[in-house]
Structure formats: C-alpha cells, structure tokens
N, C-alpha and C positions, 0 to 999 in steps of 0.2 A: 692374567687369570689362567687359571691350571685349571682342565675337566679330564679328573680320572673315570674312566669306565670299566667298569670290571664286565668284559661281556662274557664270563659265563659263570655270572651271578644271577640268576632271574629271578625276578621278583614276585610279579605276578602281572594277571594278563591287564593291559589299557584297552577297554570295552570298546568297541567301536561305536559304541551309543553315546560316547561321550562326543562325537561329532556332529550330532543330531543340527536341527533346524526347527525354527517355530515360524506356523504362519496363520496370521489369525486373521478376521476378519476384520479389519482395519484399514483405512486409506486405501492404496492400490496394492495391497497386497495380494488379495484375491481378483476381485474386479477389475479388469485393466494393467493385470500383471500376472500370474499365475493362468488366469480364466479369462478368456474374449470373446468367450461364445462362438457357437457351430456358424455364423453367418459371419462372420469376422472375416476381410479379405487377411487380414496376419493369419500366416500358415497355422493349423490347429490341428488336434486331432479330438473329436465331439469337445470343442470347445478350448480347451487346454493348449499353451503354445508350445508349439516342437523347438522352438529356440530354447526355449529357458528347460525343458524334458532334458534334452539335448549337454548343456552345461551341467546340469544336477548331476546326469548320470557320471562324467567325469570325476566328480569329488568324491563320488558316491556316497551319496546321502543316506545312512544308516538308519535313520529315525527321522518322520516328523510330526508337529506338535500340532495338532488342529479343534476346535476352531476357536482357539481362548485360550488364556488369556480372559480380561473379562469377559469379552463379547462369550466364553462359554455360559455363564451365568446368567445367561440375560437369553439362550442359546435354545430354541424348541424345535429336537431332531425331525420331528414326522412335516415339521413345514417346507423340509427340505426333498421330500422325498415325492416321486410320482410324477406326471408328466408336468413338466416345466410352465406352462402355459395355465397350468390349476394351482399352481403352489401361492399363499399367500405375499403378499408383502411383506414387511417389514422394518421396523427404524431404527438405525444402528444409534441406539442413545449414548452408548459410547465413547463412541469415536467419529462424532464432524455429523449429528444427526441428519445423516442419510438414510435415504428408504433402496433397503435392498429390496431384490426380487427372489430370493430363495433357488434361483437357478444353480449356485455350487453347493450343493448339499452332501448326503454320505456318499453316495455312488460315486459324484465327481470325485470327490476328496479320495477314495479311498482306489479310482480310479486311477488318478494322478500318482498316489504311491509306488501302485505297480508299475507305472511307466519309467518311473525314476530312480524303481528299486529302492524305495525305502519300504520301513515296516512302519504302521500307523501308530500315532500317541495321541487317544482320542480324549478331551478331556470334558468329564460331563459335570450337567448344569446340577450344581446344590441348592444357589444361592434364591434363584426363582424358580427351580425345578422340584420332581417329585420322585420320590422313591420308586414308584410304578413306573415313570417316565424312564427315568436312567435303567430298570429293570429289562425294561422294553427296547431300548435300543441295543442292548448287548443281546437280548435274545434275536433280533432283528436280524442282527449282522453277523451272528456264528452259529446260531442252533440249526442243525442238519435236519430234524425230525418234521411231523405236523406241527405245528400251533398257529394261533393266528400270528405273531407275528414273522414267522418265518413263511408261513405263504403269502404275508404282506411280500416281503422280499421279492419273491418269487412273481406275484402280481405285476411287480416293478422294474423286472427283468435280469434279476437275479436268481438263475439256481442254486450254484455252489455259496457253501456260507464262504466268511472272509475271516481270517485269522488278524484277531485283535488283540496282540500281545501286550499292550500298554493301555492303562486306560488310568487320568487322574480323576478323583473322587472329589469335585470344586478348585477352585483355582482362586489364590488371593482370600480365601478366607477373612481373613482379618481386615480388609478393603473392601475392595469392591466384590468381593462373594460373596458380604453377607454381614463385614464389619462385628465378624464374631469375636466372642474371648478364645484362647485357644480352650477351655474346658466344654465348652459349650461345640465347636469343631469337635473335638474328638467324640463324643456322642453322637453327632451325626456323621462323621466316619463312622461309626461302629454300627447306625443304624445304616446306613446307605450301602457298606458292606455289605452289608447281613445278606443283603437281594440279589450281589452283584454274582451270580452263577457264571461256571465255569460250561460251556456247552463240549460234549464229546470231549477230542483232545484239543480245544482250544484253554489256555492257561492264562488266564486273564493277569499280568503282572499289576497292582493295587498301589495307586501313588498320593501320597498323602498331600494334602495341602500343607506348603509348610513357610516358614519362618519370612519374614522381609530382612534382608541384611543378618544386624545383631539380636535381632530378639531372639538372645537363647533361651529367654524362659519356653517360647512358643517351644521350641524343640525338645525341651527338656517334660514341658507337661505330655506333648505330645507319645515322648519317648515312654512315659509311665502309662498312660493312659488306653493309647493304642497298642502299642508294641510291636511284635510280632505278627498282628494283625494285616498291617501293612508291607508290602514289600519294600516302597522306597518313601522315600520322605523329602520333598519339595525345597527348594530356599531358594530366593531372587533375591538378583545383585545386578544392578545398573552401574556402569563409571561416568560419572559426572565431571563438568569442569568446572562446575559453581555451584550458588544455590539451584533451588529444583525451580523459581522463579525467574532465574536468568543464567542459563547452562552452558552456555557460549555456543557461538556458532559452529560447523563440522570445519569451516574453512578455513575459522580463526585460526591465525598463524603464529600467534604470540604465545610467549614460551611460558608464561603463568596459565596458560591455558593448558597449552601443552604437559606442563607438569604437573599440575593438577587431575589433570584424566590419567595422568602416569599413576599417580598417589594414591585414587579410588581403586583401578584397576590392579594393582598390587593388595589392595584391601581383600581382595579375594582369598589371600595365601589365607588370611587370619582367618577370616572368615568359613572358608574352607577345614579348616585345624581343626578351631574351635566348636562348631556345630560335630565336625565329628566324635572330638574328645567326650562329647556327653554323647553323642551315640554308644562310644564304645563301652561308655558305662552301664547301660542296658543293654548290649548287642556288641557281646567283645569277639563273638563268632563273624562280626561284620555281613549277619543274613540282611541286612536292609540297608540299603542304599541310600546315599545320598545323591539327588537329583536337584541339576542345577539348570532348570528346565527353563530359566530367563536369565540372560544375562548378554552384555553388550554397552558400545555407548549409547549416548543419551546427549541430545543435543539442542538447542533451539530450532524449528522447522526451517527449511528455507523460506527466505522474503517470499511472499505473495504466494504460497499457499495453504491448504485450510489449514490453520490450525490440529485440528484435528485426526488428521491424518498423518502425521508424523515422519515428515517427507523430509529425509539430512541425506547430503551429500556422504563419499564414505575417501578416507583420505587415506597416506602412507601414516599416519597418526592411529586411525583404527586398525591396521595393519600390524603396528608392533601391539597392540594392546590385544589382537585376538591370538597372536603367537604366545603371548605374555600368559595371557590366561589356558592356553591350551596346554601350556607346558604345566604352569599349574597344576592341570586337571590331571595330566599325566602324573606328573606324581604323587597325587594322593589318589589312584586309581585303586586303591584299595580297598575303597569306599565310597568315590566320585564313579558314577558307572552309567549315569546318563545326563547330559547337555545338551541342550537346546539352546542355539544364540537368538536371538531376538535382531531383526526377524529376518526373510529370508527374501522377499523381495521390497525394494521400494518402503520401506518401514525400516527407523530407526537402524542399527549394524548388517543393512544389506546384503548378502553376497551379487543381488542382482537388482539392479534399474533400470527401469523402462521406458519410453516416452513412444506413445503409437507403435509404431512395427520397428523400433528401434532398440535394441538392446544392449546392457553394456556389463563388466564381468568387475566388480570393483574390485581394490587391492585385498582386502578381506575374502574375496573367494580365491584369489591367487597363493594366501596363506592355506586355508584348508586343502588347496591342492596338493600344496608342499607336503603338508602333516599329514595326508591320508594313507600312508605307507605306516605308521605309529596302531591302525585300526585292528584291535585284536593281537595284537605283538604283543611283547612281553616285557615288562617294564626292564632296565638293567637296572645296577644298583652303580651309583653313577655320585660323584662327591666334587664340588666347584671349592676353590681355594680363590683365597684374595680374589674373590668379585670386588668388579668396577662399581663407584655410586654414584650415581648422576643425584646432583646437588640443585637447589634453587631454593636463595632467601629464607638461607638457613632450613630448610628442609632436606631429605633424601631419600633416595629410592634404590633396590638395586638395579641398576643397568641394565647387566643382563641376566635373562632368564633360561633355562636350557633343559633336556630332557631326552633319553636315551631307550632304544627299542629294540630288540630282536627279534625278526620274521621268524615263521617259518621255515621260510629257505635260507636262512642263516644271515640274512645280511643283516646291515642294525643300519637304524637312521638317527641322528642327532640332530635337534631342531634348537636351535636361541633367537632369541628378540633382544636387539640391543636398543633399550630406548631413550637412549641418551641422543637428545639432535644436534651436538656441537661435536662431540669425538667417536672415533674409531676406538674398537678395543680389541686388542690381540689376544687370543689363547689358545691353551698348547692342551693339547688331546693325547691322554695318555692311553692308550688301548692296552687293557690286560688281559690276559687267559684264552688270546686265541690270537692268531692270524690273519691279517687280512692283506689284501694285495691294489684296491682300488676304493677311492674316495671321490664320487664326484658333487661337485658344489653347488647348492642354487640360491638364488639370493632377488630379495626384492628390497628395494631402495628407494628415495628419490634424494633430491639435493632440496627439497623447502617442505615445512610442517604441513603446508595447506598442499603438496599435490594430491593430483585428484585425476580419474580418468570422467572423460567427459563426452555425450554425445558427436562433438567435432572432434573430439581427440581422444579415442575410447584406450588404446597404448600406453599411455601415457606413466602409466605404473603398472610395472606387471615383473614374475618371477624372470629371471634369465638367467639361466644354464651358463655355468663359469667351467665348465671341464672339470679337471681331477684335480685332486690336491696330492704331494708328496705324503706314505705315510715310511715313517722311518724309523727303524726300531721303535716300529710301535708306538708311533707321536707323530702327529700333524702338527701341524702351525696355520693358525686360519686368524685373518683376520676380519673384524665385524663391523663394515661401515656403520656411520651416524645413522640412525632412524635406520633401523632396520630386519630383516628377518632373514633365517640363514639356516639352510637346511645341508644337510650330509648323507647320502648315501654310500653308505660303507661294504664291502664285499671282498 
C-alpha cells in the first residue's frame, strides 16, 4: 500500500469534539464508576474518583454527553439538584430497573467536566419532559441576572452561571424518545427551540435528534423541515457481530465474529457519506453538523451480570474498530465535528473499567491516546493506493484505514488501523511539500482476537513506543502488524 501526503495541502480543521465521550446513566457508569460518593474509602473528590479525573484528563476529553441517551427522556433535572439527602428517588426503567438516589445530578455532572476539562453536552428530556422544564434548566445553569431560577442555582451553591455550549433537544426520537415519525420530531424541535434562550454570552449550540443508522428519510425530512434552525444533527451507529438478539460475546475469538464487527464498523464510511450527501443538499455551506453522538460496539453482556447494565469486556478487536472509525471521522471532518463513543466507563465501548477501588485503562483508551494529537489540527489531503482487503467467506473489507494531520507546530501525525487478524501490511508514506527530519512510531497490538486487559493483568494491551522510523527522500517504510493500530508522529 502507497499513502501519499501532501502536507501543505490543508484541508480543513478535525474538531476536537469529534473525540467527545458519552456517559449516561446506565449500569456502572455513573454509580460505581464515575461517582462513589463523598463517604467512599476509593480516593474522591466530593464524591467523583480522582483515578478515572486523573486518566480523562490524559486523553483530554473535549466533550461529554450526559445524562442520555434514553435515560435523558425518562430524565427530571430539579430531582437532581439540592441537598442530597432531600433529592427524590428514582427508577432507572431503562436500564436493569434500579432505584437511583439522584445524588449525581447537574452540579456533579457538570462538576466533573471541569475536572477533566471537557465542555458539557447536556441532553434534555422531549420524550416525558416539558417545554418549561427544558426552558428551566438552561436558564438554571447559565442565566447571570435575577430570576427564580438562577437564584435557585445560587440557593444551591452556585454563583457563577456555567457555560453550556451543547445542548441535544431529545435523544432517540424515533425509539425510545418518544417513537415519533420524524414529521411529528421536527415540530417539536421547532417548538422546544423556540424557549431554548441563549443567556448573556452563553451560545447554546442546538442538536437535533437524528437518524438510526440508514434512515435517511429521517435526515432528509429533518433537513426540510428544521434546517437551519438546528446547529447539528444527531445519527447513531452501533458495530455489531450478529443479530441485535445474539451479538456475540467481547471475548469471542472467532474470526466470523471478528469480521463481522469489522463489516458493521466500516458501515460507518457509508453511512457517514450518505446522511451528509443530503445534508449537502440543504446546507452546501456545511453550517450544521453532523453528530455522531453514539457510536461503538455492541456486544452480549458478560455471563452473570445484569442484563441491563451493559457490562463487555473491551479487547485489541475494539481497539482496531475505534482507530477504524476515528479515522473515519477524520476524514469527512468536514461535516463530522462531534462524537461521542458510547460509553465511557464500564458500559458498552469503555475507555475505562472498574471493579471496587480498582481500575483499569482498556485498549480503546490507549487508542484515543494515540489520536489526541489529530484534536483541532488540520485535516492533510492524503490519497491510499492499492489498500489491502481483509476477506472472509466471500466477503471484504478494507484492511486498513488511515488519516493525516498538521498541528500547529508543524508536525503531522498519521494514524491507521489494520484490521485484518492473520497479516501484516507494509506501506510506503510518501511526504510532499515539505521537510521533515523525524518520525517516531507507536503501535498497539496483540497476538489473539480476544486479548484483553484485565483486573490481574491490567498491561496486558497497551500502546508501545517503537522509536523513529527512517524517513528518506521523503518516504517511510512502515510496517502494520495483524490486528492493529499505528500512530506516526512526524517533525
């Protein structure tokens, strides 16, 4: 395989929101993973664990997505707020009907942002909520002036408002928001809009509830109907290894399994194309984004726990499929400008697991580690020749995936996923239109489908520093182990 770069072609800028996170209230993602409460012997700070603060900050988490997902739907802000010991109950119908206690509500959540340095993507209730309701929390949480609800805030031991640059307007419409038509969504986008004020200079960015997969009619009524109204526009894409009945396990090792999640997770490329091609046709100025605000695999839970909680292990297999898709997203960054993977602890496409005071960093956070250098750089214009195709029973996929950046400070990084798990694949990196003198290489791997870092062996998969590569007249030579992901820092 040939990867020409033309590094001083830029293209345009890879939003660093496309590295975002989602954490919803679900199984342990908040409860027992994110939040363990101020009485918790695991290190905290009011409540929140400085282990997992600690790793965020590392990847730097640009965005995250709270509290839904459905549970936003289902999701009543004022039960969360006030002193802890008065807050209501409630039952996550959800997700493994449990009764929370409303102890992480906005404060935490938005708490927690600051700690980890992301910016909040709050997403409010349509589905069983109220216009007044969603109206009330955005004045809650930004209005600087009197009213009641900003001295609610204030009651509650907030003075300063909080900048809420993201906010989605229902979540899952067509499901569990509310099992609308999309005609019937976009009027209440338009009415739910209508309330949602912008306070001082807080700029509320407006994200539309959008599409599952292929339903492009949803995107296309959406695009007539709302338009411009909207800033971004929603789609969710899970990679699966089966039906949605039986998905196979995270650990399954077998290669129909494995190619399979290769095959969905590639679906993204169309998927991505296509919902924007009709964007472009209402919106060829590209003012509304396309948010791809879920997305990850999708797996049977592990044996022996709830159901509903959504508890998978995370392997060198989600590993290539989150390079795979990153790279992706990098290149149609043109109009891909926020992601959220699903989810971010202990839920589905992890970057983090937890069990008591023990925590462990899966191969999927060791990817976004690699790719966080891509954050706000500048796409190259970058052209692959004769790509490899990893085959199975008469099927195919491209092998590898790839994606090219230039900082600020000049350097470029090169990110591929080879997810082919029987071969190596060589290619030669053509560098044009500029100089460079150093290339150093990182690379995460393993040698079987199903490794996995694990509580006794949390190592076990992780990125590893390979030194420099030769570049010579302007060409590397790199090669791309089986199953794996493969970063470049170029200078």
């Amino acid at each position: 395989m040939k990867l020409i770069v033309n590094a001083d072609v830029q293209k345009n800028p890879i939003s660093r929101y496309i590295y975002g996170h989602f954490s919803e209230h679900l199984g342990r993602c908040i409860y027992g993973g994110v939040f363990v409460g101020e009485d918790s012997e695991i290190p905290n700070v009011h409540g929140i664990r400085t282990d997992i603060v600690e790793a965020l900050k590392k990847i730097k988490v640009p965005v995250l997505r709270w509290p839904g997902g459905c549970f936003a739907d289902d999701y009543h802000w004022q039960d969360g707020i006030g002193p802890k010991e008065s807050r209501p109950t409630m039952v996550n119908k959800n997700w493994g009907g449990v009764t929370e206690d409303n102890s992480f509500g906005t404060h935490e959540f938005l708490e927690f942002c600051d700690m980890i340095g992301a910016e909040p993507y709050i997403n409010g209730n349509v589905g069983s909520g109220t216009v007044r309701e969603m109206r009330d929390w955005v004045e809650y949480m930004t209005f600087d002036g009197v009213s009641p609800m900003a001295d609610l805030r204030r009651k509650n031991g907030r003075e300063e408002p909080w900048k809420i640059p993201f906010f989605g307007i229902g979540n899952e419409a067509w499901g569990c928001g509310g099992n609308m038509r999309p005609e019937y969504y976009a009027d209440e986008f338009r009415k739910f809009n209508t309330y949602l004020y912008n306070y001082g200079d807080n700029k509320v960015f407006r994200i539309a509830s959008g599409a599952s997969d292929n339903d492009y009619n949803w995107t296309r009524t959406l695009m007539e109907r709302i338009g411009q109204r909207m800033d971004g526009l929603a789609v969710h894409h899970y990679s699966v290894a089966g039906p949605w009945e039986d998905k196979g396990a995270a650990l399954d090792e077998t290669e129909e399994r494995w190619f399979k999640t290769m095959k969905s997770s590639w679906w993204m490329d169309e998927l991505v194309s296509r919902h924007s091609a009709i964007m472009d046709e209402y919106d060829p100025e590209k003012k509304v984004a396309l948010v791809v605000d879920e997305w990850g695999n999708w797996f049977n839970v592990e044996e022996g726990t709830n159901p509903g909680f959504l508890y998978q292990q995370n392997t060198i297999r989600d590993a290539v499929v989150a390079g795979m898709i990153l790279n992706i997203f990098n290149q149609h960054s043109d109009r891909v400008r926020i992601a959220n993977i699903a989810q971010m602890v202990n839920v589905l496409q992890s970057v983090i697991l937890t069990e008591g005071d023990q925590m462990i960093l899966t191969p999927t956070y060791h990817v976004f580690d690699m790719y966080k250098d891509h954050q706000d750089a500048m796409l190259l214009d970058s052209s692959e020749i004769d790509v490899p195709s990893y085959s199975w029973n008469g099927m195919e996929v491209p092998a590898v995936t790839s994606s090219a950046s230039k900082a600020e400070d000049g350097s470029i990084l090169i990110t591929f996923s080879n997810v082919d798990p029987h071969e190596a694949h060589s290619v030669t990196i053509d560098l044009r239109g500029d100089s460079y003198q150093t290339a150093e290489e990182t690379i995460i791997t393993a040698d079987t489908n199903n490794a996995c870092n694990t509580f006794e062996a949390p190592d076990t998969v992780q990125a590893n520093a390979c030194g420099c590569c030769a570049i010579e007249n302007g060409k590397i030579e790199l090669d791309l182990p089986a199953r794996s992901v493969v970063s470049l820092k170029i200078r």
